[in-house]
C-alpha positions in Angstrom: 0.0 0.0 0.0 1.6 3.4 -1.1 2.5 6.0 1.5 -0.4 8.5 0.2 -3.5 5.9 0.5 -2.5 5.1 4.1 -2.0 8.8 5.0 -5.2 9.3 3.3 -7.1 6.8 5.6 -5.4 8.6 8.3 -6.5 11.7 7.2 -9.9 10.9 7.0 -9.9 9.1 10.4 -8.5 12.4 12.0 -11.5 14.2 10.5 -13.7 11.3 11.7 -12.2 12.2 15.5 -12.4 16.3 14.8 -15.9 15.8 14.1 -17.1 13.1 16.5 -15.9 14.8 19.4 -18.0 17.9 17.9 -21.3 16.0 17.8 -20.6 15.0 21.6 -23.1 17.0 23.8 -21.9 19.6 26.0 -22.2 17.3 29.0 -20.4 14.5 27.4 -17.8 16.6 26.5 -17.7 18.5 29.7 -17.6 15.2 31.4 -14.1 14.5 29.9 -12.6 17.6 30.4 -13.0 17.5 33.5 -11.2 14.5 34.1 -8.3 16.0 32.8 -9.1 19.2 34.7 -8.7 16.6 37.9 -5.7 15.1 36.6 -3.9 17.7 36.1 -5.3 20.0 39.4 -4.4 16.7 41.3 -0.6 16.8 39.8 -0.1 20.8 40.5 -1.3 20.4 44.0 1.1 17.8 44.8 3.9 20.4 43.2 2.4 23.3 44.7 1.2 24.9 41.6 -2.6 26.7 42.7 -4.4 27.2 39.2 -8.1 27.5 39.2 -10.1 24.5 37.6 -12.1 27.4 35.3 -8.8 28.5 34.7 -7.2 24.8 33.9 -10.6 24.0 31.9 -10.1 26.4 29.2 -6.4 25.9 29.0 -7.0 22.2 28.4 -9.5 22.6 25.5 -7.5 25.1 24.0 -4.9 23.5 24.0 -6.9 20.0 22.9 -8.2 22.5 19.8 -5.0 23.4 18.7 -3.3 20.0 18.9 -6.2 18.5 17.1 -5.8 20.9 14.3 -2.0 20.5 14.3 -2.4 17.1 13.4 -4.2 18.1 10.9 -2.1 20.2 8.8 0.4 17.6 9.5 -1.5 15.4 7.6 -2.9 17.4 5.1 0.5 19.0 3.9 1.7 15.3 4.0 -1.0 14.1 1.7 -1.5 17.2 -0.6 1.8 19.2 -2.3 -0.3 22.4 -2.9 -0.3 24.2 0.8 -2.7 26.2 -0.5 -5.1 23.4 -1.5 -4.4 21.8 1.9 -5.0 25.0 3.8 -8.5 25.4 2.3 -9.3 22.0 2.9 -8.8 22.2 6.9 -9.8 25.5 7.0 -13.1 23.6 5.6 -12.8 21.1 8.1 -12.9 23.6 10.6 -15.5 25.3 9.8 -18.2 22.6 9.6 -16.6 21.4 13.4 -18.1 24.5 14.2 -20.5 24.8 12.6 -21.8 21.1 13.7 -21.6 22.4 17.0 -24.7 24.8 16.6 -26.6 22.0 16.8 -25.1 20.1 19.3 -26.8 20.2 22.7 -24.5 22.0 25.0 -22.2 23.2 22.5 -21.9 26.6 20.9 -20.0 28.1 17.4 -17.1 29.6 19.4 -14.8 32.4 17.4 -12.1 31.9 20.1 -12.3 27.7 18.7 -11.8 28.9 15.3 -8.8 31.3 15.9 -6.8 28.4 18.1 -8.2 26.0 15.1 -6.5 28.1 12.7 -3.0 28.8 14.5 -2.8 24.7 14.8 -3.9 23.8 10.9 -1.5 26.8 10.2 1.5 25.3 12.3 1.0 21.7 10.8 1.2 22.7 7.4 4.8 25.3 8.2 6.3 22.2 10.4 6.1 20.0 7.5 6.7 22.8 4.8 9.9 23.4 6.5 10.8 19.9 6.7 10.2 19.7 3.0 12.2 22.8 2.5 14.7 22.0 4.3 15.1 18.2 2.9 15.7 19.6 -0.6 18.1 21.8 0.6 19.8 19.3 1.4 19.6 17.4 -1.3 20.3 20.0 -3.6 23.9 20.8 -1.2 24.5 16.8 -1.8 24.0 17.1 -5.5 25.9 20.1 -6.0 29.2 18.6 -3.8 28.9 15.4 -5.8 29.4 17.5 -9.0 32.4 19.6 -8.3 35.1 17.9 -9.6 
């Protein structure tokens, strides 16, 4: 199986995830988070660290947004060449996770969701755009020694 059909199935698994934890209801969803509110309150006390759990809440799915995103430009600039192809496609993707959220019991369109959405599609796609760039950098320095004479 080539490498672009499996990051393909991967691909659309991740959006599979993005938009299934959308279409949880706001209890469901609030039900998880905080369980990793507790976690993590449980660790800073035992360091000392005193962060409120509304504070710790929103941290956590921020930060949950933009890693779920950043995973997604990761893939997406791995299965597409055009960046700009792949950055309209997640910026589609996160739109209708939004967007699915209207109707979602609990759950709310959030601008804040979109921004942090954003700046992690947008990361994904420069991580492996560098990578890229850098790779044929290289390459091109390897060619260009093996050619001197």
């Amino acid at each position: 199986m080539s490498q672009k059909r499996i990051t393909t199935y991967i691909l659309i698994l991740w959006v599979g995830v993005i938009w299934a934890n959308s279409l949880m209801p706001g209890s469901i969803s609030s039900t998880q988070s905080g369980f990793v509110v507790g976690v993590f309150s449980f660790i800073f006390d035992r360091i000392g660290i005193t962060v409120s759990d509304d504070v710790l809440s929103s941290l956590i799915r921020s930060i949950a947004h933009y890693v779920e995103f950043l995973f997604l430009g990761l893939l997406l600039a791995l299965r597409f060449s055009k960046l700009t192809f792949a950055y309209l496609l997640g910026t589609a993707v996160l739109l209708i996770d939004e967007i699915i959220q209207i109707f979602v019991p609990g759950r709310a369109f959030e601008v804040k969701d979109l921004l942090i959405d954003s700046f992690g599609l947008l990361t994904g796609l420069l991580i492996i755009f560098l990578f890229t760039l850098k790779s044929r950098r290289n390459r091109t320095k390897s060619l260009e020694h093996d050619v001197k004479p």
